[in-house]
N, CA, C and O of each residue as an XYZ file, in Angstrom:
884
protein
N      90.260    133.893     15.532
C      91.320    132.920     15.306
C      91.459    132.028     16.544
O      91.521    132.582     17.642
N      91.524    130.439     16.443
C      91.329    130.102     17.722
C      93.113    129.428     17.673
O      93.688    128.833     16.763
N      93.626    129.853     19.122
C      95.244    129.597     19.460
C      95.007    128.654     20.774
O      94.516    128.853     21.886
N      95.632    127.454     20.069
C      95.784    126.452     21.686
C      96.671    127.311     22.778
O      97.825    127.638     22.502
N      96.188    127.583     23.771
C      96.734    128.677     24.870
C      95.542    128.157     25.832
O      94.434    127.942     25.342
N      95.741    127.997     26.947
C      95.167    128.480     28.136
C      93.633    128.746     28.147
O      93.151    129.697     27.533
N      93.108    128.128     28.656
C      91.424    128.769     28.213
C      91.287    130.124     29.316
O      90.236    130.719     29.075
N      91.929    130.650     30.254
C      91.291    131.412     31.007
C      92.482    132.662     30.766
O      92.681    133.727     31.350
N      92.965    132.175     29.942
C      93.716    134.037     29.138
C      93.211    133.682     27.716
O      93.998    133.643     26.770
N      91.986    133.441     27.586
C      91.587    133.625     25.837
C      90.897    134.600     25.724
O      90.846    135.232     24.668
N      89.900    135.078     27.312
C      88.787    136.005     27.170
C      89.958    137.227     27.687
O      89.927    138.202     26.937
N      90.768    137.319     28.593
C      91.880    138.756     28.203
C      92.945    138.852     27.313
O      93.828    139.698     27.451
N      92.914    137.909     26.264
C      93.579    137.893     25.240
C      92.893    138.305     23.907
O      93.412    138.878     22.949
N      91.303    137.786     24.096
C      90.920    137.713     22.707
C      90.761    138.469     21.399
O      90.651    138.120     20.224
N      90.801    140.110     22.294
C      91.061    141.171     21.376
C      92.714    140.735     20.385
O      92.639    140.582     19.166
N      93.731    140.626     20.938
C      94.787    140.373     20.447
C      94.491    139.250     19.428
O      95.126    139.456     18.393
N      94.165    138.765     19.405
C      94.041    137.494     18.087
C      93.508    137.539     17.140
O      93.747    136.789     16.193
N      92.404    138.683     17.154
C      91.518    139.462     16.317
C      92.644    140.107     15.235
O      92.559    139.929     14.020
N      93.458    140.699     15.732
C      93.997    141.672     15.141
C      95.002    141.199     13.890
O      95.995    140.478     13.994
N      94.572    141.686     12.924
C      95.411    141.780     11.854
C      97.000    141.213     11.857
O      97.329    140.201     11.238
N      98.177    142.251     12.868
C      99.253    141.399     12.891
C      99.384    140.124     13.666
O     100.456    139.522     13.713
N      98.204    139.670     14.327
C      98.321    139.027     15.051
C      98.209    137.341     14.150
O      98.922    136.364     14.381
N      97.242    137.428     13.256
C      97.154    136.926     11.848
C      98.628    136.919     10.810
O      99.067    136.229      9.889
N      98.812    137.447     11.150
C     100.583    137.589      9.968
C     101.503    137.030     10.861
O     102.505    136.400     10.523
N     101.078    137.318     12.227
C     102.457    136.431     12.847
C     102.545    135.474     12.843
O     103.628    134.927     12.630
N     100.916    134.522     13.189
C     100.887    133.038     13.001
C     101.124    132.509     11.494
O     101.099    131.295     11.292
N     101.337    133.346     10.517
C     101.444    132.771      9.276
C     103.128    132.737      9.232
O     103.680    131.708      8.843
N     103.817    133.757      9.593
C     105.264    134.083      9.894
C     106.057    132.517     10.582
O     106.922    131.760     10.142
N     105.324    132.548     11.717
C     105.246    131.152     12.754
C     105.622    129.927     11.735
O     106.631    129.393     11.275
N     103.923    129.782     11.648
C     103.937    128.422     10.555
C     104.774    127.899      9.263
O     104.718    126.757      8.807
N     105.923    129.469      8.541
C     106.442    129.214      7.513
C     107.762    128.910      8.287
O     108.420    127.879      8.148
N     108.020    129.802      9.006
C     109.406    129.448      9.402
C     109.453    128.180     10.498
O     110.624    127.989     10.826
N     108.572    127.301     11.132
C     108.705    126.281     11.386
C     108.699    124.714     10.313
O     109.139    123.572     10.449
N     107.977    125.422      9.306
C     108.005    124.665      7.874
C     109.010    124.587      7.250
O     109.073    123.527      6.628
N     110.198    125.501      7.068
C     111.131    125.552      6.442
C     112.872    125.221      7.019
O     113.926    124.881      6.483
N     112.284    125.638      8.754
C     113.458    125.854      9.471
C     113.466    124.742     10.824
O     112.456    124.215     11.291
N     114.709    124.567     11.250
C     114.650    123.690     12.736
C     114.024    125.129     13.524
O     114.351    126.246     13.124
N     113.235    124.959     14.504
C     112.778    126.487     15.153
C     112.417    125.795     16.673
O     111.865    124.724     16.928
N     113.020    126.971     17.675
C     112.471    126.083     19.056
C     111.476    127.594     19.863
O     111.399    128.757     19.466
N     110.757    126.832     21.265
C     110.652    125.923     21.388
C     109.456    124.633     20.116
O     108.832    124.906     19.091
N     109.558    123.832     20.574
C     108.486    122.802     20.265
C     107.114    123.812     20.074
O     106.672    124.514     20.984
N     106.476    123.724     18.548
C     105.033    123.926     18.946
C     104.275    124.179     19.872
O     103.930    125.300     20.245
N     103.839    122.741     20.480
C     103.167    122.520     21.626
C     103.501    123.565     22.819
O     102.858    123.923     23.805
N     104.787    123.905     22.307
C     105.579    124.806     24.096
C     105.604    126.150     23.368
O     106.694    126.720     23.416
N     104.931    126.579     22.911
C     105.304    128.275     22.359
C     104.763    128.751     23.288
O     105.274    129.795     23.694
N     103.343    128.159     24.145
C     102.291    129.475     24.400
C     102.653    128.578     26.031
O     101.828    129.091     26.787
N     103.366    127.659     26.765
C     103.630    127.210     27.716
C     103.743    128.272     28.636
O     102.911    127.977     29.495
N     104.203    129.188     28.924
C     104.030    130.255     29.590
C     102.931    130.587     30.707
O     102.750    130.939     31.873
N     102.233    130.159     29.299
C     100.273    130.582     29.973
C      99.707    129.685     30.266
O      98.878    129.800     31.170
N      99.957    128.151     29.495
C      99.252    127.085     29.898
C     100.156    126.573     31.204
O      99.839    125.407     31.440
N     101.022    126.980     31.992
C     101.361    126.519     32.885
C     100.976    127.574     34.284
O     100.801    126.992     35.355
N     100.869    128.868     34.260
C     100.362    130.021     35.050
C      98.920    130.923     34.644
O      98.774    132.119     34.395
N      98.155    130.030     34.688
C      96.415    130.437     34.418
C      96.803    131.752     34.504
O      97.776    132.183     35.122
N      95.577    132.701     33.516
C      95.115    133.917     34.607
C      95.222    134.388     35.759
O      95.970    135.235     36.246
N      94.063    133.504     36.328
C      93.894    133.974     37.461
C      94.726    133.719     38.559
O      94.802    134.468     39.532
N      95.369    132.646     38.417
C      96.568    132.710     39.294
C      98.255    133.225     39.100
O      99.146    132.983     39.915
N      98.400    133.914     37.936
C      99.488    134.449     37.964
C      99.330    135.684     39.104
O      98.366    136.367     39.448
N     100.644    135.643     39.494
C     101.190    136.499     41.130
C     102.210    137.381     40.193
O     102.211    138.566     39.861
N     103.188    136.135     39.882
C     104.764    137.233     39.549
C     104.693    136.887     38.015
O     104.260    135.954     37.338
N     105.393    138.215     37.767
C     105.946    138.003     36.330
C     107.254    137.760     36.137
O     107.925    138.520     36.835
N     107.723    137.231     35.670
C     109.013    137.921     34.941
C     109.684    137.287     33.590
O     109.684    136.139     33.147
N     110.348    138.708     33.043
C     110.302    139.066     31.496
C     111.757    138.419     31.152
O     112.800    138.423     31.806
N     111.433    137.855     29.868
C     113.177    137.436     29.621
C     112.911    138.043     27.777
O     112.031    138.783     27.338
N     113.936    137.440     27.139
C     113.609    138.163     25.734
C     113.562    137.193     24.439
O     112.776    137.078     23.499
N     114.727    136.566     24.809
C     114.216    135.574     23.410
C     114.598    133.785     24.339
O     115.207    133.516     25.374
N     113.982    133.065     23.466
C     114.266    131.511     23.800
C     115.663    130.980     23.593
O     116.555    131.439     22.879
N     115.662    130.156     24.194
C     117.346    129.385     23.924
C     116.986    128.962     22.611
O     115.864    128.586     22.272
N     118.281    129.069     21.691
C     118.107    128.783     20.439
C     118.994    127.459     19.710
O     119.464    127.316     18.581
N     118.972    126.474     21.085
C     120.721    125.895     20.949
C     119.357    124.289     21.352
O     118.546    124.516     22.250
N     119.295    123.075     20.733
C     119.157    121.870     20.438
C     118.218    121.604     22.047
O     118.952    121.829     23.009
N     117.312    121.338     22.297
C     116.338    120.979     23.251
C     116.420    122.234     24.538
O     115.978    121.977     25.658
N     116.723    122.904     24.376
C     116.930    123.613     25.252
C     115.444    124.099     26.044
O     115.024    123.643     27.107
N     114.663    125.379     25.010
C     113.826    125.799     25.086
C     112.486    124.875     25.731
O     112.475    123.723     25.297
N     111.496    125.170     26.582
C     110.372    124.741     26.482
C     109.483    125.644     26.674
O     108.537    125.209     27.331
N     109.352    127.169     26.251
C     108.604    127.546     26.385
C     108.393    128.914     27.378
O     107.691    129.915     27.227
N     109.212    128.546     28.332
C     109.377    129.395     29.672
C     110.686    130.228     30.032
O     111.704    129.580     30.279
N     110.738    131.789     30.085
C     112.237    132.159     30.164
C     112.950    131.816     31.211
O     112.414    131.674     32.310
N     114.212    131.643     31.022
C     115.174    131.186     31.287
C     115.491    129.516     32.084
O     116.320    129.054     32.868
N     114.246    129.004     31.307
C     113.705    127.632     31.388
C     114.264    126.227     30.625
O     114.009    126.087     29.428
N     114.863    125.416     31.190
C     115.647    124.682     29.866
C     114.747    123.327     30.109
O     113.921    123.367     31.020
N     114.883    122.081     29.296
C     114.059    121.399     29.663
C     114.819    120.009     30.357
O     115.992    119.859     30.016
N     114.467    119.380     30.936
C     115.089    118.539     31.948
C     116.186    118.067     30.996
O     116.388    118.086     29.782
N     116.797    117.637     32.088
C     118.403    117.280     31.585
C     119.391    117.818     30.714
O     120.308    117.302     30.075
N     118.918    119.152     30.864
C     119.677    120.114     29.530
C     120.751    120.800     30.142
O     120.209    121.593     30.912
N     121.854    120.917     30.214
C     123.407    121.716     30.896
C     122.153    122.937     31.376
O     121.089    123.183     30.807
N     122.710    123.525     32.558
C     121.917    125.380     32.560
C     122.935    125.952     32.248
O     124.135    125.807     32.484
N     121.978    127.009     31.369
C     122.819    127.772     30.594
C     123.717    129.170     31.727
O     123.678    129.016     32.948
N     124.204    130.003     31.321
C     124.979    130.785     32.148
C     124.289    131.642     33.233
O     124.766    131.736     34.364
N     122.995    132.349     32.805
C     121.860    132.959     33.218
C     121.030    132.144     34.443
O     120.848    132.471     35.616
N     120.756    131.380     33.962
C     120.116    130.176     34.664
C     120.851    130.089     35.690
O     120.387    130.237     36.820
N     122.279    129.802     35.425
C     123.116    128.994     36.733
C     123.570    130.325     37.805
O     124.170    130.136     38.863
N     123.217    131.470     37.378
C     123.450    132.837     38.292
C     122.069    133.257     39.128
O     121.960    133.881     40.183
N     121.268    132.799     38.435
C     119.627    132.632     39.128
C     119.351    131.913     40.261
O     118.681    132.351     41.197
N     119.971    130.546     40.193
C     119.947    129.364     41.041
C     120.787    129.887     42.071
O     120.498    129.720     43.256
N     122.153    130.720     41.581
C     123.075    130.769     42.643
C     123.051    132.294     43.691
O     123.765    132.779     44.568
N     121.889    132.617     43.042
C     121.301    133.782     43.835
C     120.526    133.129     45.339
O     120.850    132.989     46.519
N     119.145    132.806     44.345
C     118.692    131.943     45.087
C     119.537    131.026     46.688
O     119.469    131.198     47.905
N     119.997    130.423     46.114
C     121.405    129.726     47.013
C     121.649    130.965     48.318
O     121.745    131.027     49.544
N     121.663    131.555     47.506
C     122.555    133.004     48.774
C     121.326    133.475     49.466
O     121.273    133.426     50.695
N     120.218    133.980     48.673
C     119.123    134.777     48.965
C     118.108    133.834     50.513
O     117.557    134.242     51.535
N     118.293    132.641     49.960
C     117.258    131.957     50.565
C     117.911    130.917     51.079
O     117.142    130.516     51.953
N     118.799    130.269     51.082
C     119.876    129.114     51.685
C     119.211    127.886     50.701
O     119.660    126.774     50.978
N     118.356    127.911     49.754
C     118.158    126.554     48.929
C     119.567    125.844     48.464
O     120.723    126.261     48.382
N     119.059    124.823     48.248
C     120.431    123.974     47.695
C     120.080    124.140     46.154
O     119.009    124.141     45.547
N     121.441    124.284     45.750
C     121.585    124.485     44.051
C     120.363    123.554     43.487
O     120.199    122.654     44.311
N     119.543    123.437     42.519
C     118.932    122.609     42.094
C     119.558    121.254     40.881
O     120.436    121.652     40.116
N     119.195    120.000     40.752
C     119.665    119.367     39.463
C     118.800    119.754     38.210
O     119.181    119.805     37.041
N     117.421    120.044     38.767
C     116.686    120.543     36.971
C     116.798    122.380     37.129
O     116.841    123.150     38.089
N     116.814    122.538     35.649
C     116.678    123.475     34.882
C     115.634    123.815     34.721
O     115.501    124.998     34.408
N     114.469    123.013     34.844
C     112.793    122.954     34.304
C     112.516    123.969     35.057
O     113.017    124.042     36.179
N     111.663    124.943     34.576
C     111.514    125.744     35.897
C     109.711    126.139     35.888
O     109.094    127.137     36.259
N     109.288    124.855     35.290
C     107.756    124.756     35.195
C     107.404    124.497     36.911
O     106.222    124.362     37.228
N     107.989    124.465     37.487
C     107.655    124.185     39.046
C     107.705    125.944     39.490
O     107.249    126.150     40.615
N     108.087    126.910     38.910
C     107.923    127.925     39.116
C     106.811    128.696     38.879
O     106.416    129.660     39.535
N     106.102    127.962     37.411
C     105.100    128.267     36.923
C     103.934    127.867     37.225
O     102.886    128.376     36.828
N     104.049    126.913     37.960
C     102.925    126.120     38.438
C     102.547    126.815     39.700
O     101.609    126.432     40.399
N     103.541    128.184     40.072
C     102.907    128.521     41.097
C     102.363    129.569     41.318
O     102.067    130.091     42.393
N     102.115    130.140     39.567
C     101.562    131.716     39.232
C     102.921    132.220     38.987
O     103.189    133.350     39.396
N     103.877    131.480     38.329
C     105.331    132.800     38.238
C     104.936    133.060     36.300
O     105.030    132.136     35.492
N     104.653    134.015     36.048
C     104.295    133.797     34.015
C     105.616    134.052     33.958
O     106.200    134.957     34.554
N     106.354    132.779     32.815
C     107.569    133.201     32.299
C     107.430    133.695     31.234
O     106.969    132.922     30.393
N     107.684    134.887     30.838
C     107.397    135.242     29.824
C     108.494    136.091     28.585
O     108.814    137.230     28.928
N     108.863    135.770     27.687
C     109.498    136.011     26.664
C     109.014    137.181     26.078
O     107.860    137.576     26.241
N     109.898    137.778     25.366
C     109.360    139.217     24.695
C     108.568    138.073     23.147
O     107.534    137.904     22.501
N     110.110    137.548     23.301
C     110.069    136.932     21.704
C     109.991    135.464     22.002
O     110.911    134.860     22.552
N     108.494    134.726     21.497
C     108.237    133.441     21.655
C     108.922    132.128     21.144
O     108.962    130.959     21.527
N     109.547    132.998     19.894
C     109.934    131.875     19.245
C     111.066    132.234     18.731
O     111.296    133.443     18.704
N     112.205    131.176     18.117
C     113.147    131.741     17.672
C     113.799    130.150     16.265
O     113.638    128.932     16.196
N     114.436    131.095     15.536
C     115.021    129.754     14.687
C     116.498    129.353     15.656
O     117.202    130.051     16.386
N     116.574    127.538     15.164
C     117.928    126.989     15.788
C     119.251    128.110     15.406
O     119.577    128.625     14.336
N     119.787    128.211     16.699
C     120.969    128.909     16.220
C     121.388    130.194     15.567
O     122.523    130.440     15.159
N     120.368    130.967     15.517
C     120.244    132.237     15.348
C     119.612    132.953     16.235
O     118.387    132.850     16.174
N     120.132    133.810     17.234
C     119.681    134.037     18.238
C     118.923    135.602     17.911
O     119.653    136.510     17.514
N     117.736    135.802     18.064
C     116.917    136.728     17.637
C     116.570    137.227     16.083
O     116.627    138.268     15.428
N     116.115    135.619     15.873
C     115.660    135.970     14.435
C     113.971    136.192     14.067
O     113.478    136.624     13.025
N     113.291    135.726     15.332
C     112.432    135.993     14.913
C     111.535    137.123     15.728
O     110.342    136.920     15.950
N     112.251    138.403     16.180
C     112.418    139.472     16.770
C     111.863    140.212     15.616
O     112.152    140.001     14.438
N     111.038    141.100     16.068
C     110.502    142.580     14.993
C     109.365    141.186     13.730
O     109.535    140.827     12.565
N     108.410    140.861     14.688
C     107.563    140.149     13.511
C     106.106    139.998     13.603
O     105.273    139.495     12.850
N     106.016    140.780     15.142
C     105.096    140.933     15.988
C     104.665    140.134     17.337
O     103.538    140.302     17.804
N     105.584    139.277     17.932
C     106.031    138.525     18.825
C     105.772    139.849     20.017
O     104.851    139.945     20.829
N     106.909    140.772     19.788
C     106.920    141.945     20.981
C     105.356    142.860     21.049
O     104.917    143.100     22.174
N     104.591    143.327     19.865
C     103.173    143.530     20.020
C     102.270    142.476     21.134
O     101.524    142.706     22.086
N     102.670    141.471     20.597
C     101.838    140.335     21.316
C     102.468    140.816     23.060
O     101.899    141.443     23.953
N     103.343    140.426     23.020
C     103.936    140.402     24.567
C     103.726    141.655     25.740
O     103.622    141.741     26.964
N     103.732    142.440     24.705
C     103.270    144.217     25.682
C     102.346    143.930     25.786
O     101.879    144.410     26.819
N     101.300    143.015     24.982
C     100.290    143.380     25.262
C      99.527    142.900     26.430
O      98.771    143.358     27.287
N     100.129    141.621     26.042
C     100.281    140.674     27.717
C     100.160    141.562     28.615
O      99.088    141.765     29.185
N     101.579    142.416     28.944
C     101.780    142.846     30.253
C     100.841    143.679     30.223
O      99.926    143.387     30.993
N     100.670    144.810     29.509
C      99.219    145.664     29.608
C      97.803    144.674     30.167
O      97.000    145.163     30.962
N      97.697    143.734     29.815
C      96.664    143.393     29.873
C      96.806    142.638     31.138
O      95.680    142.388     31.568
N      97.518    142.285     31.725
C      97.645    141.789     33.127
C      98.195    143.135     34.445
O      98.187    142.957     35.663
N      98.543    144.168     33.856
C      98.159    145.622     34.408
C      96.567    145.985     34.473
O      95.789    146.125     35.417
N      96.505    146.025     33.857
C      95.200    146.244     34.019
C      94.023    145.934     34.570
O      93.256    146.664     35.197
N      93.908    144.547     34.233
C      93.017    143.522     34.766
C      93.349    142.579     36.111
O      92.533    141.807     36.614
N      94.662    142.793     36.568
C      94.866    142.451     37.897
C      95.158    143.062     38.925
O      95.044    144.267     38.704
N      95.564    142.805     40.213
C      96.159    143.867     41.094
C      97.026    142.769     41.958
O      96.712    141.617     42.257
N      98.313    143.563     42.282
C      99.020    143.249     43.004
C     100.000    142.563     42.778
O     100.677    142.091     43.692
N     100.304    142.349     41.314
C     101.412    141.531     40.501
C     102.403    142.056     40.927
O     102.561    143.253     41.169
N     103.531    140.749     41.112
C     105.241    141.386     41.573
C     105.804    140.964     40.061
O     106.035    139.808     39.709
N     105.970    142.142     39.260
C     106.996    141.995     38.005
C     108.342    142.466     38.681
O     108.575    143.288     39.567
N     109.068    141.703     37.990
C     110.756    141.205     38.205
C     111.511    141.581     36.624
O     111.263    140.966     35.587
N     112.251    142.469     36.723
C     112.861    143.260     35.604
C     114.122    143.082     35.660
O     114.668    143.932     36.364
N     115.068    142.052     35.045
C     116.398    141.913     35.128
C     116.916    142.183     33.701
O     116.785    141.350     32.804
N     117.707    143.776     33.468
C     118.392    144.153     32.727
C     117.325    145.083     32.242
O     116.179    145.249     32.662
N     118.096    145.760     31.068
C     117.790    147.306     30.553
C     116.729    146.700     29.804
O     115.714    147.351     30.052
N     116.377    145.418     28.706
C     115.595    145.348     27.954
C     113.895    145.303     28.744
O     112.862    145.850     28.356
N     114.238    144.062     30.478
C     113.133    144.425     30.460
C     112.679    145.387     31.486
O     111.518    145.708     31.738
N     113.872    145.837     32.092
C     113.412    147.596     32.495
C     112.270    148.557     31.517
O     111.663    149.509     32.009
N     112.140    148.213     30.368
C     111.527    149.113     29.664
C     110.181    149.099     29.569
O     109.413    149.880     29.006
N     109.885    147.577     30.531
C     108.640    147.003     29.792
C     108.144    147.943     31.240
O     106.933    148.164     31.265
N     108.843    148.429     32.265
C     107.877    149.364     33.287
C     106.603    150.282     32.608
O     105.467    150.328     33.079
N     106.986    150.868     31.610
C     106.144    151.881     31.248
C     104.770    151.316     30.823
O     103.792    152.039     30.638
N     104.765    149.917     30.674
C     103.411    149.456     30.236
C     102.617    148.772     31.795
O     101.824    147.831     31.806
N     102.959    149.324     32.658
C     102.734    148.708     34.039
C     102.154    149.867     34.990
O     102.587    151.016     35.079
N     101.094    149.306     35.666
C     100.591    150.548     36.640
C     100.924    150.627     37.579
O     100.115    150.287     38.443
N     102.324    151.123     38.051
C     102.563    151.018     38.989
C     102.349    151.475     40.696
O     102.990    151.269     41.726
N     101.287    152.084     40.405
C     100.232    152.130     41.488
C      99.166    151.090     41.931
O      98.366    151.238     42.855
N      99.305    149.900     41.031
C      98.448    148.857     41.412
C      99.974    147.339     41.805
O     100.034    146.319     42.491
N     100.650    147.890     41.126
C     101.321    146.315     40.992
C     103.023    146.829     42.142
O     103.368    147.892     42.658
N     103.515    145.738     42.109
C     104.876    145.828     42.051
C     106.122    145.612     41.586
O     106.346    144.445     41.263
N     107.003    146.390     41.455
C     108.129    146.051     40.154
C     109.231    145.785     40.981
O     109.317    146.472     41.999
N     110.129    144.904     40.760
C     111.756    145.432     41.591
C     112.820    144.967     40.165
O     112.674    144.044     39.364
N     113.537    145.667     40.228
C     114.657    145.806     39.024
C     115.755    145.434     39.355
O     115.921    145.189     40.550
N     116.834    145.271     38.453
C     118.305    144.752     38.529
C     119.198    144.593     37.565
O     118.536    144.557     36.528
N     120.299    144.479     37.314
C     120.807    144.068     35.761
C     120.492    142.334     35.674
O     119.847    141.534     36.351
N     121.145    142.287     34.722
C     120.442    140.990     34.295
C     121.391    140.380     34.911
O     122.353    140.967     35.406
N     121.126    138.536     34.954
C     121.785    137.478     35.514
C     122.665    136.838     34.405
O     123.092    135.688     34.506
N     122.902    137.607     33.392
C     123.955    137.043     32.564
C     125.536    137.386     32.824
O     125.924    138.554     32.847
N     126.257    136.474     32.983
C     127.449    136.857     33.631
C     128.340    137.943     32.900
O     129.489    138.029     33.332
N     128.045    138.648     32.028
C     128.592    139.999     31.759
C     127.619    140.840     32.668
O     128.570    141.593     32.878
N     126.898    141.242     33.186
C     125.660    142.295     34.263
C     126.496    141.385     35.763
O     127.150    141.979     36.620
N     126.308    140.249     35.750
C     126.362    139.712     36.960
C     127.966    139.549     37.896
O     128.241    139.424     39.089
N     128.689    139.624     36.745
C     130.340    139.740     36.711
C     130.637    140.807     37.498
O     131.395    140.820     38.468
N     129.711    142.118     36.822
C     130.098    143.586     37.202
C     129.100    143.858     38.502
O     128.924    145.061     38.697
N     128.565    143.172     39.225
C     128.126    143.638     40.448
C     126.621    144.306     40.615
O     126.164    145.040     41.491
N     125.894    143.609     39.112
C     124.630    144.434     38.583
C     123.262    143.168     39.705
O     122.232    143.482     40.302
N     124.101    141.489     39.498
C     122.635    140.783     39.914
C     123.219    140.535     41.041
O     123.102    141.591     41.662
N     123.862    139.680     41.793
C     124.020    139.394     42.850
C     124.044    140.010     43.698
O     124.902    140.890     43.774
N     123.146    139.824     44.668
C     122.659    140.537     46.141
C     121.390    141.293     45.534
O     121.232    142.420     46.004
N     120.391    140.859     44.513
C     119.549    141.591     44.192
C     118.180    141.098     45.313
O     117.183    141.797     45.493
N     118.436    139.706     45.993
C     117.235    139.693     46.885
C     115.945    139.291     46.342
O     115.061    138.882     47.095
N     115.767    139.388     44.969
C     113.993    139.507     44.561
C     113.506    138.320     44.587
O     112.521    138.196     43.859
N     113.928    137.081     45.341
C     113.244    135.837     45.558
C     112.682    136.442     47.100
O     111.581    136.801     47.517
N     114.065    136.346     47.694
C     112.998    136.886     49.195
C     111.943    138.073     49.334
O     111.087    138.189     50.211
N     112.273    139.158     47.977
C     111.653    140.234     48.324
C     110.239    139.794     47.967
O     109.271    140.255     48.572
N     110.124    138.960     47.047
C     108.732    138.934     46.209
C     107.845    137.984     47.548
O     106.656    137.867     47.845
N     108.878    137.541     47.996
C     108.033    135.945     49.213
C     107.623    137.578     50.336
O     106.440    137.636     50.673
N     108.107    138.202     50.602
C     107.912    139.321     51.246
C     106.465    139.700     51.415
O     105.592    139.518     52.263
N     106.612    140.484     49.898
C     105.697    141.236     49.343
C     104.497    140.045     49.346
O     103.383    140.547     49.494
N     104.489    138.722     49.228
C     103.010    137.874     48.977
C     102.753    137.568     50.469
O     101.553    137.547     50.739
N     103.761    137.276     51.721
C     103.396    137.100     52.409
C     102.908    138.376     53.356
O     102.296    138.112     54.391
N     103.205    139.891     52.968
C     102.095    140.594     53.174
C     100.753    141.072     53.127
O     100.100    141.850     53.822
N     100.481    140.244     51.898
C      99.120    140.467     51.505
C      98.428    139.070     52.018
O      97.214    138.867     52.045
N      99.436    138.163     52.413
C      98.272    136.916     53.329
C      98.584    135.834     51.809
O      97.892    134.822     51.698
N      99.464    136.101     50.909
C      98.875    134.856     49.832
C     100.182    134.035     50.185
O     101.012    134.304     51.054
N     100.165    132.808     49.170
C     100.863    131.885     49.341
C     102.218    132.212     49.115
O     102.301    132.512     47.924
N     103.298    132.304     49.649
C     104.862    132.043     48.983
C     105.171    131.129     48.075
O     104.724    129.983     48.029
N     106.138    131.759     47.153
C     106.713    130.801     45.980
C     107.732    130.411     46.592
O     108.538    131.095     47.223
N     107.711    128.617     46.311
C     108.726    127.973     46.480
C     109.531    128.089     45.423
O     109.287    127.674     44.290
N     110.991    128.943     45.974
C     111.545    129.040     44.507
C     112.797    127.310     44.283
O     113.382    127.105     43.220
């Protein structure tokens, strides 16, 4: 099955596309963008990957479903697309940041400048219909996405995955964590972040840490 994605995650992807549900999901995809307003944009489902090659993804980190609210989405978690309000998550991210690293608040939301520097944003769930927030959850979206992370366990070394909240705490178990690195936290949504779960979590400086030990480049966050 050939999927506009990235040419240099097609050959550690390609088993996945082969596969049977992997075939039912793109048919799943195609009806409910046929029938329904559904974000992100087409073109931005697989943005993730076409913005953090293979071989240069460094960091991960996991979010779960797309904004489901009128231009929001492009593709990338917790990513809105220029000129879009940031959403609550977003604006606790930035204001980490702020503390963590002394940056000045940012005006975009876009956070393809993150991706451009090996950060994979990555969604459990790629796609979603307008205004229903996890509808298109349990359809094989999450098959696809473990498989991701398995497959970038495996085939890489030295990845800093970033786990904010219980959902993607879970995705540890598909991670070797004798090759990679994980750091955890509650999530940046202001119910986790209210109660004292994200702020002061550090994992912008920790991850610039961790790359500038091994000699590679720091992310400008």
């Amino acid at each position: 099955m050939t999927i506009n994605i990235h040419s240099s995650w097609k050959k550690p992807l390609s088993n996945e596309f082969e596969q049977p549900y992997f075939g039912a999901l793109v048919n799943f995809v195609k009806s409910e963008y046929g029938q329904y307003t559904c974000y992100p944009k087409g073109k931005h489902i697989f943005s993730a990957f076409d913005h953090s090659p293979f071989e240069k993804t460094k960091v991960v980190i996991i979010g779960q479903d797309p904004y489901h609210g009128p231009n929001q989405a492009n593709g990338l978690c917790f990513s809105v697309s220029e000129g879009i309000p940031h959403p609550p998550s977003l604006i606790n991210i930035f204001k980490e940041i702020e503390t963590d690293l002394g940056k000045p608040y940012p005006k975009s939301g876009n956070l393809e400048r993150w991706a451009d520097q090996g950060v994979l944003l990555l969604n459990a769930t790629l796609t979603v219909r307008a205004h229903e927030a996890g509808s298109h959850q349990r359809n094989g979206w999450e098959t696809f996405t473990d498989n991701v992370i398995r497959v970038v366990s495996n085939e890489k070394e030295g990845v800093i995955f970033l786990l904010w909240g219980g959902f993607a705490k879970k995705k540890a178990s598909l991670i070797d964590q004798g090759k990679h690195h994980i750091l955890t936290s509650g999530h940046p949504s202001p119910l986790s972040a209210n109660r004292g779960y994200w702020f002061g979590n550090k994992h912008f400086s920790k991850t610039n840490e961790i790359l500038g030990q091994k000699g590679d480049v720091l992310i400008d966050w």
